[in-house]
N, CA and C atoms as an extended XYZ file, in Angstrom:
210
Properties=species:S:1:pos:R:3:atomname:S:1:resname:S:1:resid:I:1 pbc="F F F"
N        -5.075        3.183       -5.441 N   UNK     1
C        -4.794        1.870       -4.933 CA  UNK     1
C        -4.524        0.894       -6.075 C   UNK     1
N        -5.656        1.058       -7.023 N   UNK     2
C        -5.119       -0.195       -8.311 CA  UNK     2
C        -3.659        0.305       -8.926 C   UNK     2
N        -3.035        1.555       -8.803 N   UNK     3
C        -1.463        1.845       -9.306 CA  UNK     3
C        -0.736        0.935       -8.541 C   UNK     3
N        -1.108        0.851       -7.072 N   UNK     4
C        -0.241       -0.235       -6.547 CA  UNK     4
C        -0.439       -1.435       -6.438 C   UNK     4
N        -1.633       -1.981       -6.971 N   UNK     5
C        -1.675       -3.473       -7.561 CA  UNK     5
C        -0.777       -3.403       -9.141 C   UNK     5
N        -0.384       -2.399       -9.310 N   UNK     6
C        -0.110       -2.989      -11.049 CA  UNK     6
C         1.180       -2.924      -10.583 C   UNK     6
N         2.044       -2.153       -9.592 N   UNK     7
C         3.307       -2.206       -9.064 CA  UNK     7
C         3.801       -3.474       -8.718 C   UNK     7
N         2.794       -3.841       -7.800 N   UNK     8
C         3.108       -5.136       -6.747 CA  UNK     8
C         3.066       -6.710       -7.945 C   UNK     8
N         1.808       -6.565       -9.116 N   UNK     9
C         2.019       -7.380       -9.466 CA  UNK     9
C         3.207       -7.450      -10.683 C   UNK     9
N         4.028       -6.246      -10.763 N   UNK    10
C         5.376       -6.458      -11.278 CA  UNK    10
C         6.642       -7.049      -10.255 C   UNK    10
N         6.218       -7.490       -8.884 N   UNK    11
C         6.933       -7.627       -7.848 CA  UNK    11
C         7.943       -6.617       -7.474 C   UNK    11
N         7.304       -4.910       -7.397 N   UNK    12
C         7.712       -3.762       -6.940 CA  UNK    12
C         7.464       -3.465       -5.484 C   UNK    12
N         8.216       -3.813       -4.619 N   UNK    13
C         7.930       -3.495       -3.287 CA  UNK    13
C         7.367       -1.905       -3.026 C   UNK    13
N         6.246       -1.786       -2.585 N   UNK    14
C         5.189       -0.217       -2.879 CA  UNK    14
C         5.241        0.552       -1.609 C   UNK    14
N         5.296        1.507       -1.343 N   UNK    15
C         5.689        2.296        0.277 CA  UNK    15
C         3.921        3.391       -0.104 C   UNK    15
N         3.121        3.031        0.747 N   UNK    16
C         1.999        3.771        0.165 CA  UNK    16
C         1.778        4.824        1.359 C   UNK    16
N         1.566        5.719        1.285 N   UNK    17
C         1.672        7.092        1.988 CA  UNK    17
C         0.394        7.298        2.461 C   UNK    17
N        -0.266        7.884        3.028 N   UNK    18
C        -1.723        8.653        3.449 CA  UNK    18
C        -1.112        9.496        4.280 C   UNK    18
N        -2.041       10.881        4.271 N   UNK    19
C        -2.046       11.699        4.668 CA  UNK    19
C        -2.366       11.885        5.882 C   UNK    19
N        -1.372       12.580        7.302 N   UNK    20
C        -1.293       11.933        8.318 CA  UNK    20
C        -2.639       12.267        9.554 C   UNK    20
N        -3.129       11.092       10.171 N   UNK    21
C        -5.136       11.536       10.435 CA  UNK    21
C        -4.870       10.446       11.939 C   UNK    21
N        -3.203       10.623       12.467 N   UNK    22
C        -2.819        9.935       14.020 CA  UNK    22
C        -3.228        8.145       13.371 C   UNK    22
N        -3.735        7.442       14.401 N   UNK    23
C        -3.219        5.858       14.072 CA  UNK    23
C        -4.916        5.570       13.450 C   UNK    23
N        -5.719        6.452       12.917 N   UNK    24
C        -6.589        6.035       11.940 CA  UNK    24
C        -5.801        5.691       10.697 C   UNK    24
N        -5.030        7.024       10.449 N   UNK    25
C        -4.554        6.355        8.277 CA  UNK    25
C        -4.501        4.934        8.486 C   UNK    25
N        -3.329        4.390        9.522 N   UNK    26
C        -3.225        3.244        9.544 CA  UNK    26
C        -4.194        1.979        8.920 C   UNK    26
N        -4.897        2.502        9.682 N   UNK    27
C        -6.300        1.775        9.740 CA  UNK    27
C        -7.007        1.660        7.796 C   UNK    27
N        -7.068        3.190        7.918 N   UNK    28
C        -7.287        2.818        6.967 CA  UNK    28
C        -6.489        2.358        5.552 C   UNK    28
N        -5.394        2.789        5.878 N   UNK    29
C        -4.518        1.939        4.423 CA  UNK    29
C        -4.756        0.408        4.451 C   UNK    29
N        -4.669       -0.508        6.260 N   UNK    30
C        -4.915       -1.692        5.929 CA  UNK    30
C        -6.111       -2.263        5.431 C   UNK    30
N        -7.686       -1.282        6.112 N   UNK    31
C        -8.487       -1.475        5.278 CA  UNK    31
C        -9.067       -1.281        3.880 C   UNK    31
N        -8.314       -0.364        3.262 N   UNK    32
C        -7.775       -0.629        1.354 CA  UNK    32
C        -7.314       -1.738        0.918 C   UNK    32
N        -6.009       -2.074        1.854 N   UNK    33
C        -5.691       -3.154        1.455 CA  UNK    33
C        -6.405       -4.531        1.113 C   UNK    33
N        -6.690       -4.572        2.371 N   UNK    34
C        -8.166       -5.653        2.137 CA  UNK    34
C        -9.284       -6.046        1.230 C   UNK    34
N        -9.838       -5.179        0.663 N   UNK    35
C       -10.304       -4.425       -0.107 CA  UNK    35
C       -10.318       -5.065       -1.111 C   UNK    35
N        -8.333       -4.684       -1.680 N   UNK    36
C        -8.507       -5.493       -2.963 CA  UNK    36
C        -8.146       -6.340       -3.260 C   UNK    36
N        -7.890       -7.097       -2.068 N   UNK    37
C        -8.698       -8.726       -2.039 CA  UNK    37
C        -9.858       -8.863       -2.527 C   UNK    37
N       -10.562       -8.087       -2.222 N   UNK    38
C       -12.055       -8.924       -2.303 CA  UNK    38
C       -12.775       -7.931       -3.811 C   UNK    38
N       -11.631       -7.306       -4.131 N   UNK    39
C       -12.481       -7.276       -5.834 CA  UNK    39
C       -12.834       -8.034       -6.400 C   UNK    39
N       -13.660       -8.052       -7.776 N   UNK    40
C       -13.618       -9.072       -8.285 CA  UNK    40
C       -13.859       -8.113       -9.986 C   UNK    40
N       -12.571       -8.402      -10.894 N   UNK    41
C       -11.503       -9.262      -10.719 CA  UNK    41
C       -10.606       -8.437       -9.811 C   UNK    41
N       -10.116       -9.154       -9.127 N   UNK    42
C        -9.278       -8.604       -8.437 CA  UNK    42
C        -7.881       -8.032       -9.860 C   UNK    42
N        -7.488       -6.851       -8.791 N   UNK    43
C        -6.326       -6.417       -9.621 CA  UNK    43
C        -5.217       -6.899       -9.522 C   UNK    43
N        -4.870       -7.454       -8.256 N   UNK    44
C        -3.602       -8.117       -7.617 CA  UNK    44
C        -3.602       -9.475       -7.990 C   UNK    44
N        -2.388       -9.900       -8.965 N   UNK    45
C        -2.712      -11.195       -9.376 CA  UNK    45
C        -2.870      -11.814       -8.434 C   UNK    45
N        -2.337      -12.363       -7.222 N   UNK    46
C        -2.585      -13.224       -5.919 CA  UNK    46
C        -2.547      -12.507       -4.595 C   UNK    46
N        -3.316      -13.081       -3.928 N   UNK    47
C        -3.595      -11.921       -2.747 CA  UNK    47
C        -2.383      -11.916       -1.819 C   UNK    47
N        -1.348      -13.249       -2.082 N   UNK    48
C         0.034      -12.835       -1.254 CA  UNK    48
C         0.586      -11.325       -1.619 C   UNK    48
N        -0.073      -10.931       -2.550 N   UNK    49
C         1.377      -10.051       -3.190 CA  UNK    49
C         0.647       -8.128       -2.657 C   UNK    49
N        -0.556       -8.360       -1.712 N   UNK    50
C        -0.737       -7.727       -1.103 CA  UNK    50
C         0.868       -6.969        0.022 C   UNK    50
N         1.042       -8.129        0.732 N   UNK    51
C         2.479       -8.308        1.444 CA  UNK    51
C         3.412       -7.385        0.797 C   UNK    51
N         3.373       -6.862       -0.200 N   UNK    52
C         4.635       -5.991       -0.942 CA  UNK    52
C         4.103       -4.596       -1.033 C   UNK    52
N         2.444       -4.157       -0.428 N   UNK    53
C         2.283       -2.710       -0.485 CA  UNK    53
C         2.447       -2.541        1.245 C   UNK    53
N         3.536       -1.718        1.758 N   UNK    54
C         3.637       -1.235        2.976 CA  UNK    54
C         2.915        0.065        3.254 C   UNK    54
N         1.808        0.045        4.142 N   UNK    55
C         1.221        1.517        4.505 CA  UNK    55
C         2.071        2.262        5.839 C   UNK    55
N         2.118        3.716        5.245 N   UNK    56
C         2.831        4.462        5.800 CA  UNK    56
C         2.348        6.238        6.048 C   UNK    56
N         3.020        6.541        6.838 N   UNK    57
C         1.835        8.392        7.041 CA  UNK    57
C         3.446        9.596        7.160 C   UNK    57
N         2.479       10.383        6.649 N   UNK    58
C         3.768       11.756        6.627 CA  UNK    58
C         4.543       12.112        7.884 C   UNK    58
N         3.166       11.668        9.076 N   UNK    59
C         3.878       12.327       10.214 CA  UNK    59
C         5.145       11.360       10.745 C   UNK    59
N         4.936        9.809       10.672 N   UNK    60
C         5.593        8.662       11.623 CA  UNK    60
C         6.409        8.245       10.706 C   UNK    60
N         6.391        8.482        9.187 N   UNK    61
C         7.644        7.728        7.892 CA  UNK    61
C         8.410        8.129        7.328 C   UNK    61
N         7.970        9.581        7.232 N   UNK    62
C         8.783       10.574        6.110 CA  UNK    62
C         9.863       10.019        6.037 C   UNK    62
N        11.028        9.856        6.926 N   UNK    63
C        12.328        9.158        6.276 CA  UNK    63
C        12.250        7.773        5.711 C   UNK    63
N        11.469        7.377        5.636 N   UNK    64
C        11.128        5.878        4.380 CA  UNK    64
C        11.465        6.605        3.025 C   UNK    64
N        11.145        8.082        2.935 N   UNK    65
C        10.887        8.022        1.541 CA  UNK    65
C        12.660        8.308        1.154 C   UNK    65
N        13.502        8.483        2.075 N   UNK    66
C        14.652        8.472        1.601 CA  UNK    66
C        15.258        6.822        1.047 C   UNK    66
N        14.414        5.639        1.358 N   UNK    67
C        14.904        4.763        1.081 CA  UNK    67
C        14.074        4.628       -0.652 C   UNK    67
N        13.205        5.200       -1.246 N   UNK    68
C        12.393        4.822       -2.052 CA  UNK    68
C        13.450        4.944       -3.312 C   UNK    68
N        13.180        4.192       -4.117 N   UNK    69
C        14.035        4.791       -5.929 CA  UNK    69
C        12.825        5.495       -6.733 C   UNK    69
N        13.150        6.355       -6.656 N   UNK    70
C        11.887        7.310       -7.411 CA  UNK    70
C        12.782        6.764       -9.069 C   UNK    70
């Protein structure tokens, strides 16, 4: 998760994956997200920039990753 605070705070729009567990991953990628908000120090320079990590699962996205620039 902190790889994609150091992404986001380069203003890298982040496609974050979990491994697919039906509409829990969900759950839980947004509750990561949250998360690191409430580090301290937080890793994400401002907690808007949360907004730029999108959570996503193998079973419901896989074609996202054709949009990604590896």
């Amino acid at each position: 998760m902190r790889r994609c605070a150091h992404l986001v705070n380069a203003n890298v729009e982040t496609l974050l994956f979990e491994l697919p567990q039906g509409r829990r991953s969900e759950w839980q990628c947004e509750q990561a997200l949250d998360g690191l908000k409430k580090l301290e120090p937080s890793p994400i320079a401002s907690p808007a920039k949360v907004t730029y990590i999108q959570a996503a699962n193998y079973d419901q996205h896989l074609e996202r990753l054709r949009e990604c620039d590896w």
